[in-house]
C-alpha positions, 0 to 999 in steps of 0.5 A: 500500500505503499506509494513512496516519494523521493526526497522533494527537491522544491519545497515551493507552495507549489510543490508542497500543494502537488505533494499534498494532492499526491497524498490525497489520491493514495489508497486509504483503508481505516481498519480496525482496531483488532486489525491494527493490533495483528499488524502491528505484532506482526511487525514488532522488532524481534528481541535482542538477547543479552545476559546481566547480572541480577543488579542490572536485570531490574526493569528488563523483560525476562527472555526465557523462563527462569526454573528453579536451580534448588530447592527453598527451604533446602530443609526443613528448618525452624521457624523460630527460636526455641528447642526441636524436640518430640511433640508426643513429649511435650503435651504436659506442662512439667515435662522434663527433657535433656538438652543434647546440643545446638543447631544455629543457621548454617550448622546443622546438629549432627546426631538425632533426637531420641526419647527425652532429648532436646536440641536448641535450635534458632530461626533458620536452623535445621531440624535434627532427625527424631524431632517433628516440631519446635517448641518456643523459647518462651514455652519452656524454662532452660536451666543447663542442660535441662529443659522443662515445658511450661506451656504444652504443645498439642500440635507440630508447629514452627517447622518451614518444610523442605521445599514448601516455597518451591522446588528444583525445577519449578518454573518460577517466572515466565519469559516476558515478564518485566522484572521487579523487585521480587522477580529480582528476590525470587530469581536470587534465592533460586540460584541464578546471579545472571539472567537472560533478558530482552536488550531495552529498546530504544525509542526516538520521539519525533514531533513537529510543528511550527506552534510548539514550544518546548516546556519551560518557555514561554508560549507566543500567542498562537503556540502552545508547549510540547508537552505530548513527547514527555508523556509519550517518553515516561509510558515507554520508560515505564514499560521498560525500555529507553526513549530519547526525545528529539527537537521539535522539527518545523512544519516542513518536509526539510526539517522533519526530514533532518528529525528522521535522519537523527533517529537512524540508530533507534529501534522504534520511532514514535512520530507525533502529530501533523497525520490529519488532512491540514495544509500543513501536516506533512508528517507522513509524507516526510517518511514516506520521502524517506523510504517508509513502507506503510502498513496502515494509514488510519484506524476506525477508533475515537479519538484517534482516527489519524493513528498510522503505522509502517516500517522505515528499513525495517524500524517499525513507526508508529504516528501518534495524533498531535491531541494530547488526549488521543496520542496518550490513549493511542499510546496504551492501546497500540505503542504498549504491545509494540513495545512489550508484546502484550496486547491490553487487558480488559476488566468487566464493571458497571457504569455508575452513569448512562452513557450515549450511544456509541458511533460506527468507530470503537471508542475509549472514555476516560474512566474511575474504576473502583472496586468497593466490595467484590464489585468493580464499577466505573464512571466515565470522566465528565471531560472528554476532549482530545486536547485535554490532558488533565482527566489523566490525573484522575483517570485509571480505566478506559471504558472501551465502547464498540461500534454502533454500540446502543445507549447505556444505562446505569448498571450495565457491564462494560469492558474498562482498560486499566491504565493505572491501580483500580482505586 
């Protein structure tokens, strides 16, 4: 479907409006967003692999599944202060035992608890064979080598099992998953220092347009501050990969020609804005000038309509809508799976407000989710302007509306993309 342009040679009016009609008169499909979602897994960078030591593995996304190289406990060790002992002889108070040795951390007693006997264990410390429960420092009264209970026991209690966390050879995390903390924790005490990981893709932003200026600056009358690319750059970053953040090219084919060549080492590219029908959006054909092969030019979702995709030298691109509001919503819906591969995750609720009914394109409202109970209900945002950017504090859903869906009332289930914590 692609019709590339050679690298405009005259940037006259008169050659910027031929270009215009060229762009025209192409072939323009708006598929859906289901559709969009297919091609654009389809043509996801292929992971690159790279090895890290556990430090350095925070935030990358596991490349192969992580099994378990022991077991955790290795054995069945106390899980408190106390004394290892028999529990058929610890079930009166007064009852009397011999105290035969010791078994701190790391030091297992080397002999076996017969009738009678006792071993001073600590948290952490193996269980001697003969014992089958621990009973509490505070439950007993120790006087050398003799131990008396106080407080009896009627059930085996304080003992960690051997394996009860997991087992050698248990998958403990599946391949694609974004490493945290805990993944961190779980890959350590399973016997991996290194991990396999997919290399952080780098991200070039690109946007463009004679009325942006950058945060920090005053706006002009008529201009208004670049805040879409920072945003765009923050969801990257969180999804784990690295983003860089281009100049802000002009309204011309000559400068965002300039913004394309400076992205040459980027894995993915992010063009923001000026893909609309004006006088002066000339974004797409910029990268069609620079050999951009498209794979699909508009899609049937609100707000985003102008959302379009291809691959320039086999990098994917992806052009966002300039309207604050559609480029964020567009960004969770189609840069996130192109970035980590999943597609989005729906949850059920009922509308705590009706809503109209819904036209021939799929649509996202910013939504509260919150779960009061065991139910989760939603309301739409009263604010639903795509240049607006501050219900974005407040939103964590996007209430998903099929085509030519009917009028909603209050109560009735929808389909909500959870883009933050529910409240």
């Amino acid at each position: 479907m692609c019709n590339c342009l050679e690298p405009p040679k005259d940037t006259s009016p008169a050659a910027l409006k031929d270009l215009e009609e060229i762009m025209e008169n192409e072939v323009s499909v708006m598929i859906s967003v289901a559709e969009a979602l297919s091609l654009i897994a389809f043509h996801r960078p292929k992971p690159i692999v790279e090895t890290l030591t556990l430090r350095e593995a925070l935030g990358r996304r596991l490349a192969v599944d992580i099994s378990a190289r022991l077991t955790q406990p290795p054995l069945d060790a106390s899980a408190m202060d106390g004394y290892a002992v028999r529990l058929s002889e610890i079930g009166a108070a007064g009852a009397q035992l011999d105290i035969i040795g010791e078994a701190p951390a790391g030091t297992p007693f080397s002999g076996s608890i017969s009738k009678g006997q006792a071993v001073r264990v600590f948290t952490g410390g193996a269980i001697p064979s003969g014992a089958d429960t621990v009973i509490i420092q505070e439950n007993v009264h120790a006087d050398g080598p003799n131990l008396r209970v106080i407080d009896p026991q009627d059930a085996a209690r304080h003992i960690r099992r051997a394996g009860i966390d997991f087992r050698k050879g248990d998958k403990l995390i599946k391949a694609g998953t974004l490493m945290g903390p805990a993944q961190i924790t779980v890959a350590a005490a399973s016997g991996h220092a290194q991990l396999s990981v997919n290399r952080k893709l780098h991200a070039a932003i690109l946007s463009g347009g004679d009325e942006l200026v950058s945060p920090g600056d005053t706006p002009k009358s008529g201009q208004i501050v670049n805040s879409n690319p920072f945003a765009l750059a923050a969801l990257i970053e969180s999804w784990g990969h690295q983003a860089v953040i281009l100049p802000t090219a002009k309204d011309t084919l000559d400068s965002l020609a300039m913004s394309i060549e400076s992205a040459a080492e980027a894995d993915v590219i992010i063009a923001v804005g000026g893909a609309s029908v004006g006088d002066h959006d000339y974004m797409r054909a910029a990268f069609q000038a620079a050999g951009l092969e498209m794979v699909f030019e508009k899609i049937a979702v609100r707000p985003g309509k102008p959302t379009w995709f291809g691959h320039l030298q086999g990098r994917p691109v992806l052009g966002l809508p300039g309207n604050p509001a559609s480029a964020l919503v567009c960004a969770q819906l189609f840069a996130k799976p192109l970035f980590t591969g999943e597609r989005a995750q729906f949850v059920t609720a009922q509308l705590t407000e009706g809503l109209k009914a819904n036209g021939s394109r799929e649509s996202y409202q910013r939504a509260v989710a919150i779960l009061s109970g065991i139910t989760l209900t939603v309301a739409p945002l009263p604010l639903q302007d795509s240049g607006l950017i501050t219900p974005f504090l407040t939103a964590n859903g996007l209430i998903k509306l099929p085509p030519n869906n009917g009028a909603l009332t209050v109560g009735d289930l929808v389909e909500v993309l959870l883009i933050k914590p529910i409240i």
